[in-house]
C-alpha positions as CSV (number, residue, x, y, z in Angstrom):
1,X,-28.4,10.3,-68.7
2,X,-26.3,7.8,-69.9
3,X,-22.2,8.0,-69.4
4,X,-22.3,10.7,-66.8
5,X,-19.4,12.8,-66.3
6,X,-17.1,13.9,-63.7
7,X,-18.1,17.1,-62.0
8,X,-17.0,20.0,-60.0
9,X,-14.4,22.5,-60.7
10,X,-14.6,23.9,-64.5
11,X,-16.5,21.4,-65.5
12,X,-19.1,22.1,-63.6
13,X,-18.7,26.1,-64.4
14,X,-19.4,25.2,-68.3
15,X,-22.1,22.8,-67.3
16,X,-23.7,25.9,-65.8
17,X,-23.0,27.9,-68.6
18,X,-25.3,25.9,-70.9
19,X,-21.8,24.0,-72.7
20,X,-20.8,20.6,-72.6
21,X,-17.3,20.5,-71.4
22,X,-16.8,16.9,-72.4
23,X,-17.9,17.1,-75.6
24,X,-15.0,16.8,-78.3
25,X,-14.6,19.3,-80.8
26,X,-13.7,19.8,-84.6
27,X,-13.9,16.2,-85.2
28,X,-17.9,15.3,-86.4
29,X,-17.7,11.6,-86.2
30,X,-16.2,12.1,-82.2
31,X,-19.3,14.8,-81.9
32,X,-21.6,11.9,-83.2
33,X,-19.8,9.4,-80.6
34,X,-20.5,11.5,-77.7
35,X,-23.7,12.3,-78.3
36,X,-24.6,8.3,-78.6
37,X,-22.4,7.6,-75.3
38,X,-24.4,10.8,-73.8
39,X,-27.7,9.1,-74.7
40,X,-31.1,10.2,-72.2
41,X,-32.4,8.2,-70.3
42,X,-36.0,8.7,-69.1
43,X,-37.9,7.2,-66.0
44,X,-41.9,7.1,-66.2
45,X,-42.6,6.8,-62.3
46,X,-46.2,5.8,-63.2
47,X,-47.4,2.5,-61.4
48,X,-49.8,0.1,-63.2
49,X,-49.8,2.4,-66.7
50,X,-50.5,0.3,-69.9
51,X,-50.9,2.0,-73.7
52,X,-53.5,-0.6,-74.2
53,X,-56.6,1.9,-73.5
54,X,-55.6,4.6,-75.6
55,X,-55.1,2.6,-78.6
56,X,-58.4,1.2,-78.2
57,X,-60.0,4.1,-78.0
58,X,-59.3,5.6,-80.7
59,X,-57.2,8.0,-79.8
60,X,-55.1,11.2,-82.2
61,X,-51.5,9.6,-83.7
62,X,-50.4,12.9,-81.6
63,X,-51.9,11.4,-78.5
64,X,-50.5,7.9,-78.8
65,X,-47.4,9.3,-79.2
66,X,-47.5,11.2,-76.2
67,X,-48.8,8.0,-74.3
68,X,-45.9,6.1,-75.4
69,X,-43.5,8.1,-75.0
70,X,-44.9,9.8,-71.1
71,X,-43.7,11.6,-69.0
72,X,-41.7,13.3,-72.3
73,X,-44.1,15.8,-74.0
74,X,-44.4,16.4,-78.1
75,X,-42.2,18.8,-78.4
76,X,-39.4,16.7,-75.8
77,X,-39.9,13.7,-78.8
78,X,-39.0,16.7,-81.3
79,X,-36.0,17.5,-79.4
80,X,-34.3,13.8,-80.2
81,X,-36.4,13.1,-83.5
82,X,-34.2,11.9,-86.2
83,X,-31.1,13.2,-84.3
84,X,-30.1,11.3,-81.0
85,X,-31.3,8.2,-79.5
86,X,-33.2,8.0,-75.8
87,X,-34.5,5.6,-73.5
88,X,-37.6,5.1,-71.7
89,X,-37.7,3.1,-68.5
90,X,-40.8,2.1,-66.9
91,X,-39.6,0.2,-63.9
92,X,-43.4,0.4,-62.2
93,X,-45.1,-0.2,-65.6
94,X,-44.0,-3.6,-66.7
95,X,-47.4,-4.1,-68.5
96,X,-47.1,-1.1,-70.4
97,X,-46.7,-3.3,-74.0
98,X,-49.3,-5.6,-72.3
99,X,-52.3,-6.8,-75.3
100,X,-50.4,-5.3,-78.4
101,X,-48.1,-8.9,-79.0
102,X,-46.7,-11.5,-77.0
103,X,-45.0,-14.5,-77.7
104,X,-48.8,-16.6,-77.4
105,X,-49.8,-14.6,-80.5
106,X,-46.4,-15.1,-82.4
107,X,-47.1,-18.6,-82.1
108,X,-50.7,-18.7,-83.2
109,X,-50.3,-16.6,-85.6
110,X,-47.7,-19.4,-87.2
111,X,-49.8,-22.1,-86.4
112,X,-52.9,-20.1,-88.6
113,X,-50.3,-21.6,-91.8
114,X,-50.9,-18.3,-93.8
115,X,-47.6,-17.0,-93.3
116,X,-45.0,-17.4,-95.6
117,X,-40.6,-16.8,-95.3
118,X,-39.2,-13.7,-96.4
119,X,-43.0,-12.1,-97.3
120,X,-44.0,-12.5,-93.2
121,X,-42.0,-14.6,-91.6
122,X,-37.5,-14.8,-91.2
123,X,-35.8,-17.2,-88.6
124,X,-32.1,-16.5,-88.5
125,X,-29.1,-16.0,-85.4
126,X,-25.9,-15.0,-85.0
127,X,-23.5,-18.0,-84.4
128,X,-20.6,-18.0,-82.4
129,X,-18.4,-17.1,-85.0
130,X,-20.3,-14.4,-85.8
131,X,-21.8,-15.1,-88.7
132,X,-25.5,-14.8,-89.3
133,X,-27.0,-17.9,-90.4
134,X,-30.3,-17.4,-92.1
135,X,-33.0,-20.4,-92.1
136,X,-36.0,-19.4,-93.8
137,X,-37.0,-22.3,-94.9
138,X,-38.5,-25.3,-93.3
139,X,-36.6,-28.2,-91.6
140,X,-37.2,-30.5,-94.5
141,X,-35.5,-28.4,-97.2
142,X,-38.9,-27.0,-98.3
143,X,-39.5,-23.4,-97.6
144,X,-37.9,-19.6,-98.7
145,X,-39.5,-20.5,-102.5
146,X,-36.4,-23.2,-103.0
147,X,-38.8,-25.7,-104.9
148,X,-39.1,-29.2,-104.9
149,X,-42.0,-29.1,-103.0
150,X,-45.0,-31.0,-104.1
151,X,-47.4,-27.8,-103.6
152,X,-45.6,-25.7,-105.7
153,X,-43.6,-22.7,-105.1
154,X,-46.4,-20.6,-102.7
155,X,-46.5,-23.9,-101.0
156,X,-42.5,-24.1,-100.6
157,X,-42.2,-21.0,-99.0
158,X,-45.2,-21.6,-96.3
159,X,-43.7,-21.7,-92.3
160,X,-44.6,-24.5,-91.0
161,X,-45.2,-23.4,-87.3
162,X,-43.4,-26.4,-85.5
163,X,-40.2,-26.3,-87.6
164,X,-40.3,-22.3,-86.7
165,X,-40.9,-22.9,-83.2
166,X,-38.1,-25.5,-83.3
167,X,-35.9,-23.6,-84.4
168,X,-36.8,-20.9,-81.7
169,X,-36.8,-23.1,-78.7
170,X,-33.9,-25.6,-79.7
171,X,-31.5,-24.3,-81.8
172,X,-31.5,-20.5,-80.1
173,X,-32.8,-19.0,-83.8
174,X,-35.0,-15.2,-83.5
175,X,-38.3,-15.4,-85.3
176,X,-38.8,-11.9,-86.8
177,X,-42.5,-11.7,-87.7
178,X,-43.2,-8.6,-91.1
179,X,-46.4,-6.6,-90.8
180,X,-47.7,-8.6,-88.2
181,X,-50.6,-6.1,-88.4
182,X,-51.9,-7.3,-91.2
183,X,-53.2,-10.8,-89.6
184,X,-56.1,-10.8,-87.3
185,X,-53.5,-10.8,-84.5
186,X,-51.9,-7.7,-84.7
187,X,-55.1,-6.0,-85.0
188,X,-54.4,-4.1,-82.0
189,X,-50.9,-3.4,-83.7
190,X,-53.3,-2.1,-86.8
191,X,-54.8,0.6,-84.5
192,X,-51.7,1.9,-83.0
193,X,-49.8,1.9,-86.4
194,X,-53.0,3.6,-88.2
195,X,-53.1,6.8,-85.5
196,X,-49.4,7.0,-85.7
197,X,-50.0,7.3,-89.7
198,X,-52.0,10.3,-89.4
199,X,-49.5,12.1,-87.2
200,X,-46.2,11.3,-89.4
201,X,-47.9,11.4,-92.7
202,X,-46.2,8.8,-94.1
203,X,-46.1,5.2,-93.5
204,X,-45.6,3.4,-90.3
205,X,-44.7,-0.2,-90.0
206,X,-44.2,-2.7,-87.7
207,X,-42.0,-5.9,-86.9
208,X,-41.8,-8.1,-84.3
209,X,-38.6,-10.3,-82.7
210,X,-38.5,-13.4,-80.3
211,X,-35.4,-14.2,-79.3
212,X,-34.5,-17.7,-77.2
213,X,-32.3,-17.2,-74.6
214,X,-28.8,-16.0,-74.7
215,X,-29.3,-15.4,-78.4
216,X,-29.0,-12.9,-81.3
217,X,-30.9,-12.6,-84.6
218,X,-28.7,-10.2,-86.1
219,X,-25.5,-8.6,-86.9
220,X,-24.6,-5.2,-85.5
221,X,-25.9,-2.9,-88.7
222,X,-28.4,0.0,-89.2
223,X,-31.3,0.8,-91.0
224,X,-33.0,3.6,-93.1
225,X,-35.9,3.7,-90.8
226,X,-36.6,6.0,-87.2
227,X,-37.4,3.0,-85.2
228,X,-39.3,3.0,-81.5
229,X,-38.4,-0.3,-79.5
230,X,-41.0,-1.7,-77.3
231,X,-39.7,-3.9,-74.8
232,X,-43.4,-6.1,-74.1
233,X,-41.7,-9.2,-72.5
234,X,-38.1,-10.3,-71.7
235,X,-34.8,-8.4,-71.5
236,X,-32.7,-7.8,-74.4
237,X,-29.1,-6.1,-74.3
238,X,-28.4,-3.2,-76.5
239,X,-25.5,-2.0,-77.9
240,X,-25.5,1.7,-80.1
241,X,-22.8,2.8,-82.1
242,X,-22.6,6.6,-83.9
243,X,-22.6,6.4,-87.6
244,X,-18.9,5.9,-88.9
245,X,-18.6,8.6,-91.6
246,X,-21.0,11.6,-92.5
247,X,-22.4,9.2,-95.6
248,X,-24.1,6.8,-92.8
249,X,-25.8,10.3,-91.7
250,X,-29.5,9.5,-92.1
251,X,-29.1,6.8,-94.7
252,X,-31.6,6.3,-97.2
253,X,-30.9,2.3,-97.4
254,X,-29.8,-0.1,-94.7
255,X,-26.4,-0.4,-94.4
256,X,-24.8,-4.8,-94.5
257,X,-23.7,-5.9,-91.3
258,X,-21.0,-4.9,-89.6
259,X,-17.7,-7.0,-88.5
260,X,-17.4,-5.9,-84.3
261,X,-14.1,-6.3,-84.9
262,X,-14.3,-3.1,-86.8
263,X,-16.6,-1.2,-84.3
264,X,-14.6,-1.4,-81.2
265,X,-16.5,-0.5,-78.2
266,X,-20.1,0.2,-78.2
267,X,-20.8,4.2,-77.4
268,X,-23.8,3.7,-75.2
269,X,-25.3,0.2,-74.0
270,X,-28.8,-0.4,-71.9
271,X,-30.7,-3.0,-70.9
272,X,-34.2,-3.4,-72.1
273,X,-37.0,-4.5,-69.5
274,X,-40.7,-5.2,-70.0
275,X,-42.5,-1.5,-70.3
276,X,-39.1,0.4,-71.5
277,X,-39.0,2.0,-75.0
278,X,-35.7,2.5,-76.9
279,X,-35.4,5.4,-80.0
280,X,-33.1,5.3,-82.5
281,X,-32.6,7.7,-85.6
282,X,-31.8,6.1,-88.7
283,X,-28.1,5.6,-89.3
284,X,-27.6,4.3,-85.5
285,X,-25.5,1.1,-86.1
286,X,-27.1,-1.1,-83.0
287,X,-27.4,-4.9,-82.3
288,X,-29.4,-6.8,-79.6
289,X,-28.9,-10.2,-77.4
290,X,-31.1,-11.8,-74.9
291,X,-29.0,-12.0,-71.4
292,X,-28.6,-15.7,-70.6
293,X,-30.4,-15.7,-67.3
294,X,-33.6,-14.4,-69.2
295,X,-36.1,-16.8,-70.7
296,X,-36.8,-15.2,-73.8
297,X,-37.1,-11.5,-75.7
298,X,-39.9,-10.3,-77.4
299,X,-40.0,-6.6,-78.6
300,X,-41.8,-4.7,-81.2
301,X,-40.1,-2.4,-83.5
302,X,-42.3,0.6,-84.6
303,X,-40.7,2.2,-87.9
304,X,-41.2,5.4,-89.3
305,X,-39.8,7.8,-92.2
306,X,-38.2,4.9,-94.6
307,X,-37.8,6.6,-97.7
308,X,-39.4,10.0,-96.4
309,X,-36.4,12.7,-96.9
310,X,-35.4,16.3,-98.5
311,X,-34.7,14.3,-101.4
312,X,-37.2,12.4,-102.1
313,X,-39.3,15.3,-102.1
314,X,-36.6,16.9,-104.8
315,X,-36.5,14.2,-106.7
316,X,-40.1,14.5,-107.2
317,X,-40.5,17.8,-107.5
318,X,-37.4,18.2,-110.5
319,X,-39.3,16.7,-113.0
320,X,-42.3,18.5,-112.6
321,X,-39.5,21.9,-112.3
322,X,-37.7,21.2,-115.2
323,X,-41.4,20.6,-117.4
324,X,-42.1,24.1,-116.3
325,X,-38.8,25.6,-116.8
326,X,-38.6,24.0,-120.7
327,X,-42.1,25.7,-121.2
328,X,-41.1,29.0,-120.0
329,X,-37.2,29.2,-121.5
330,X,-36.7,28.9,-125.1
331,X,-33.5,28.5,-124.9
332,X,-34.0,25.2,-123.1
333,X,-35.6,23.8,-126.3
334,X,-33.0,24.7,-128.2
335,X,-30.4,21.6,-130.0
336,X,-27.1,21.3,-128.2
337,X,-23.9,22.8,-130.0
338,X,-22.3,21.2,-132.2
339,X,-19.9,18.3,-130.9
340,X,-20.8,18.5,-127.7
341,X,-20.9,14.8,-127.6
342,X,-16.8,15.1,-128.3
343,X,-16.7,17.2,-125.2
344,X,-18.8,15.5,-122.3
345,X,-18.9,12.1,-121.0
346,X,-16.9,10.2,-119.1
347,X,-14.2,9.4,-121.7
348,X,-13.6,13.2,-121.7
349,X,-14.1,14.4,-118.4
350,X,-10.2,15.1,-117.9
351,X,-9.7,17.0,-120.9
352,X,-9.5,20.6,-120.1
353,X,-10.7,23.1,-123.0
354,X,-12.8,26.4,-123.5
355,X,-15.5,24.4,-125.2
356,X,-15.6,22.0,-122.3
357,X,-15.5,24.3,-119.8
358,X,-18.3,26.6,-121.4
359,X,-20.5,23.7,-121.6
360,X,-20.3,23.0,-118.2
361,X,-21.1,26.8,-117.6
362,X,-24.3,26.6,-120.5
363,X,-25.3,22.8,-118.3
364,X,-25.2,25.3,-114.9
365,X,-26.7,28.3,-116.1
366,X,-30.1,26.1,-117.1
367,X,-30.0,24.5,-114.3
368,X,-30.4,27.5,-112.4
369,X,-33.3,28.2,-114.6
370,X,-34.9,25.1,-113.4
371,X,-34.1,25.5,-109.3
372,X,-35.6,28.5,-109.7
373,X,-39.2,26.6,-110.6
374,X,-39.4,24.8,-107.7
375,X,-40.9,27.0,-105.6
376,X,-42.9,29.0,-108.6
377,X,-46.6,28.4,-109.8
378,X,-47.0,27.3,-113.5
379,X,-46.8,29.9,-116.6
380,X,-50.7,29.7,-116.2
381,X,-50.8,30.1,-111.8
382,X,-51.6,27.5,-109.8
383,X,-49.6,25.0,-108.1
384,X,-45.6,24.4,-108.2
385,X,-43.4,21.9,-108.7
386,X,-43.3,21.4,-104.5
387,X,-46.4,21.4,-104.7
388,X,-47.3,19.0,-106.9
389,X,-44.6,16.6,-105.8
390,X,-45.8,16.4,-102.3
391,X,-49.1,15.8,-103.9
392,X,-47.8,13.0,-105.7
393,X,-45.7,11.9,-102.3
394,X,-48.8,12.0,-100.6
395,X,-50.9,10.3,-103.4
396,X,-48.7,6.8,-102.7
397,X,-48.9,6.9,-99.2
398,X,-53.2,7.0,-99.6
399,X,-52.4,4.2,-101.9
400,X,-50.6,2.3,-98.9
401,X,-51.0,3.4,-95.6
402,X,-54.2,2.1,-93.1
403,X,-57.2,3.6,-92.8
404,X,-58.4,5.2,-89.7
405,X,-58.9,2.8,-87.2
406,X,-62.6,3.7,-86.6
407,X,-63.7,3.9,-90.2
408,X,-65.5,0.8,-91.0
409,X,-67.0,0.1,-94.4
410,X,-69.7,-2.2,-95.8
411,X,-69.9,-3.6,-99.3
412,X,-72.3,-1.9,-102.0
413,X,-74.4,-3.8,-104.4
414,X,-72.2,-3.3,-106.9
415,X,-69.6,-4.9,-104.8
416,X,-67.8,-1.5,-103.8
417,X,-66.6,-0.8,-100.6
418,X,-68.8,2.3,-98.6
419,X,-69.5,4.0,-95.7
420,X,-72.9,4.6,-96.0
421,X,-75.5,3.7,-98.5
422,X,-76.8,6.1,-101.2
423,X,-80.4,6.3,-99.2
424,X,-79.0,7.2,-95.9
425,X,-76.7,9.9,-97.5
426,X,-79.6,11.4,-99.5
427,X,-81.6,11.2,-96.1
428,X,-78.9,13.0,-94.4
429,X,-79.3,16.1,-97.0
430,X,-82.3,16.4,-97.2
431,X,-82.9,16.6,-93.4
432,X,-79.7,19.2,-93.9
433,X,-77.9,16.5,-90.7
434,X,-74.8,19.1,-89.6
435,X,-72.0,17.3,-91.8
436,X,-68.3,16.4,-90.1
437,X,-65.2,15.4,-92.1
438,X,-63.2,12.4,-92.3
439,X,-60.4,12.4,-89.6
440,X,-56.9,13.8,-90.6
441,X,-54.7,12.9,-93.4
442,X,-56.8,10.2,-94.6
443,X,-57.5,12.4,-97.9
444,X,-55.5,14.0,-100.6
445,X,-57.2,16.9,-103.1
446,X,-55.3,18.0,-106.4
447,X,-55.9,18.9,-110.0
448,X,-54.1,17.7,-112.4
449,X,-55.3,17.9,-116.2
450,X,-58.2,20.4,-115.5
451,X,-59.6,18.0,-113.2
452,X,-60.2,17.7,-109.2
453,X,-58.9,14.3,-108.0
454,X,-59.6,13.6,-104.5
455,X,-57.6,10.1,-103.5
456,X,-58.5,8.3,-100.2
457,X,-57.6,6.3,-98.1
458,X,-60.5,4.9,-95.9
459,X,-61.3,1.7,-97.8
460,X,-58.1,0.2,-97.8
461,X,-57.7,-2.8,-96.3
462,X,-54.8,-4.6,-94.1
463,X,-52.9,-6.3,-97.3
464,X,-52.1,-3.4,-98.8
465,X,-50.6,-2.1,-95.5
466,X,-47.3,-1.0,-96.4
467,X,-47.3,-2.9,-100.0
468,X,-45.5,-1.4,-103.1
469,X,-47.4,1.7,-105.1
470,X,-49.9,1.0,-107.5
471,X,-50.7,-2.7,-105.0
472,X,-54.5,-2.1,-105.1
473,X,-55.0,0.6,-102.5
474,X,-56.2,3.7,-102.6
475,X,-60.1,5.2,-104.1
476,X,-59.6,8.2,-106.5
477,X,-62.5,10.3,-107.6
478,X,-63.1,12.9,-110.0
479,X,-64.4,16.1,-110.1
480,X,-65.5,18.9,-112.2
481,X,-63.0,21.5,-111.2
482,X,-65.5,24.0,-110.8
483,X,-66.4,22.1,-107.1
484,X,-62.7,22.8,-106.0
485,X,-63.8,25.5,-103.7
486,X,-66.4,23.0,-102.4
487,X,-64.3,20.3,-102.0
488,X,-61.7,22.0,-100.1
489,X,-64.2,23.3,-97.5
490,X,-65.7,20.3,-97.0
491,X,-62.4,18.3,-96.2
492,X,-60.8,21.2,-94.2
493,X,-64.6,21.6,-91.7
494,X,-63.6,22.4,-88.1
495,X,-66.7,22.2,-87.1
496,X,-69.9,19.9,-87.8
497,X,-72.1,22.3,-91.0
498,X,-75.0,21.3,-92.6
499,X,-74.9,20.9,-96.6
500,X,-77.3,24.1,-96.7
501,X,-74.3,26.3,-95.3
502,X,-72.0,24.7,-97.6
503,X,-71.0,26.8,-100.9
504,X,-72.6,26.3,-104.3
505,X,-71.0,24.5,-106.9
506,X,-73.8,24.6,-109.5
507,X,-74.9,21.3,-111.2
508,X,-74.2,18.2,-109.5
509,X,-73.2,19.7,-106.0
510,X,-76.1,16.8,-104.3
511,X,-74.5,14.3,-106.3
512,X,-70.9,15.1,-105.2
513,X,-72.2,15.5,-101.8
514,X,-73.9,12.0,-102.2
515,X,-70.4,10.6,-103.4
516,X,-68.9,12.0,-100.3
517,X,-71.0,10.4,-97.9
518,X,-70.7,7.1,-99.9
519,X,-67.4,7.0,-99.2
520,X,-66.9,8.3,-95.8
521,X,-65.5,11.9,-96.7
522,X,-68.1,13.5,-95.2
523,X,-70.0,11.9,-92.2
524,X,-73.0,12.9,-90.1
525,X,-72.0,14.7,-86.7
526,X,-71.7,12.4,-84.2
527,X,-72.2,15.0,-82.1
528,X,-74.9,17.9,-81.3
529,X,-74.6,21.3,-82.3
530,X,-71.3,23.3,-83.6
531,X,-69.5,20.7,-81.5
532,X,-66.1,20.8,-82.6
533,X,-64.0,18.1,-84.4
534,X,-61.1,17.0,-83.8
535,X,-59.3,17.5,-87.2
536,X,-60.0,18.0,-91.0
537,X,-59.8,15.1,-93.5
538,X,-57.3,16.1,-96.4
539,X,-54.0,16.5,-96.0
């Protein structure tokens, strides 16, 4: 651990006794120091170990975890997630990172001239003032969609590779690459950030940061995402600071930089080396340098949970509760008193008076009503408003996360995307082939409007990685509700069943079947027998 204490005498009595006699108490934001400055720090003794072979084979999000983060188990990881930072030193492991980035691929992935400022590409350092100067744009003026350049705006704001690298090697600026998964060389990147996916349900994303050295890209801050650094080559200093107040408590934006003027000493600082992994919750205020006696820095950051919170869940999930509540209340539907515009607002929210104050009460009382929905099935059963928000949560992130990294699809005659052509799928029914479902999470099943809708995930593609809702991703199909039961028991298979034990829907069950196989729902077993699967495919 970080910042050990002195020990010996009572210390050392309370140590035993399962308290922390160093810790400060009553004041939260000296609680949240202490726990930065107490940060873990981990060793993996391992000689020689590299992540590189589990991502390529394929392995669970659950099981890439656990290789990144050995010796620490799952439920270790759960002990910190989203609370307190750790550290992860692999002095015997320096390869560890080895064949997911390096600084070879940063540059070719420039010199490729696809990749354009602000979308995939920033340049930017810290000078000695400390300000952060930001150059995205190229040498010439042209670049960062300024104009005036003769190919147009998509051609102003194109990186030219030698002005980038420039920049890097002589003028000590950090080139942060965005998404690099989604060019063909961060497909390894793709297949790690995929498996993570499936274990976090929500999306996972990805930059990378080369660093000259001596240098700094960026002002100390923090950011609304759980982030895992990966040290892959270089050193690179770190300094972590405990929020300041209980509002920069898991955060659900990035906060502006911070002056270090204002910060005072960091709470906990480490020193990055090939093979060592850094977590940080969101709301950890941090900023990184390359040491001067170190070449250069290249680390990936692995983010997780950006805009994944109680609340958004809430928010989702109110509208949907107060729909319900209005149909089940009359006296939500009923007109407001009288003058009630002369009593609330903002022009009158320091007058005192009975009416005020029994409007607030009335606004309180229905609220009520409507909290009370959230957990209750509709007037007519089915589903509630939780329900049907994390339905709707889920629904966006089919729409933008990555598709298993093992699905692979092929292009039908009618130019759709599938996993299997109509012939083979009716082959593999009538030769009743034990049937296996896609892998986890890569599904989502609802009904909404007296209709089964089954959204997917497994023929997106690697621009829509991470992309705004509604950006293209995402196959929906529709369904006759009466092959609900069917559907569910198809995407929640433990074990490979052939379409004969399968219930009966009635009319159209082969078709649906067909449609399933089509689009990689439902697969043929891979292996013989009940062998068992590894997971069900809706989430």
């Amino acid at each position: 651990r970080g910042g050990p204490g002195p020990g010996g005498g009572a210390a050392a009595g309370a140590e035993a006794a399962g308290e922390d006699p160093w810790a400060p108490g009553g004041d939260p934001g000296a609680q949240r120091a202490h726990e930065v400055e107490k940060t873990s720090v981990y060793k993996d003794p391992r000689q020689g170990a590299r992540l590189f072979q589990a991502v390529r084979s394929g392995s669970s999000g659950r099981e890439l975890l656990e290789a990144m983060l050995h010796p620490l188990s799952f439920s270790d990881y759960e002990g910190h997630a989203h609370k307190t930072p750790f550290v992860l030193k692999r002095p015997q492991s320096p390869d560890f990172w080895r064949g997911l980035f390096s600084k070879d691929l940063c540059r070719r992935l420039l010199e490729r001239g696809e990749a354009k400022y602000c979308r995939d590409v920033t340049v930017s350092r810290v000078e000695k003032s400390g300000r952060r100067t930001n150059l995205n744009h190229n040498r010439g003026g042209v670049g960062g969609g300024g104009g005036g350049g003769k190919g147009g705006e998509d051609e102003d704001r194109r990186v030219s590779a030698a002005d980038a690298w420039h920049r890097f090697e002589e003028e000590g600026a950090s080139v942060r690459l965005l998404h690099p998964q989604r060019f063909p060389e961060g497909r390894h990147v793709l297949r790690l950030l995929s498996g993570l996916e499936g274990l976090f349900d929500c999306l996972v994303g990805c930059n990378t940061y080369l660093t000259p050295r001596g240098a700094q890209g960026f002002r100390p801050h923090y950011d609304d995402i759980d982030a895992f650094i990966l040290q892959a080559e270089g050193e690179k200093r770190w300094q972590l600071w405990a929020p300041r107040s209980e509002t920069d408590v898991n955060p659900l934006q990035s906060s502006q930089d911070f002056a270090p003027a204002d910060l005072g000493a960091p709470d906990f600082e480490v020193t990055l080396r090939p093979g060592d992994l850094l977590y940080m919750p969101r709301g950890l205020i941090h900023c990184a340098q390359t040491p001067a006696n170190c070449d250069h820095s290249l680390h990936l950051t692995v983010s997780t949970n950006q805009m994944h919170s109680w609340a958004h869940v809430l928010e989702a999930a109110f509208t949907e509760a107060l729909r319900q509540a209005t149909e089940k209340y009359p006296e939500l539907r009923e007109t407001p008193p009288l003058g009630y515009m002369r009593r609330l607002g903002a022009m009158h929210c320091d007058a005192r008076s009975d009416e005020r104050d029994g409007l607030l009460f009335l606004g309180g009382h229905f609220a009520k009503l409507v909290l009370l929905e959230l957990g209750e099935g509709s007037v007519e059963g089915g589903p509630s408003p939780l329900d049907r928000a994390a339905d709707a949560i889920n629904v966006g992130f089919q729409e933008q996360r990555m598709p298993p990294a093992e699905g692979q699809r092929r292009r039908g005659a009618g130019g759709e995307s599938l996993a299997m052509s109509t012939e083979a799928a009716e082959r593999a029914l009538d030769e009743d082939t034990p049937l296996e479902p896609a892998p986890l999470g890569c599904a989502r099943l609802f009904e909404e409007g007296g209709v089964a809708h089954l959204v997917h995930s497994l023929a997106n593609s690697e621009e829509v990685h991470a992309a705004e809702a509604g950006g293209g991703g995402g196959r929906r199909l529709e369904f006759d509700l009466r092959h609900a039961e069917l559907l569910e028991r198809v995407l929640t298979l433990r074990q490979p069943t052939p379409a004969s034990e399968l219930p009966d829907s009635g009319e159209d069950r082969r078709e649906m079947l067909i449609a399933l196989l089509e689009e990689g729902l439902l697969r043929p077993s891979s292996g013989k027998g009940a062998k068992q699967t590894k997971g069900a495919g809706a989430a």
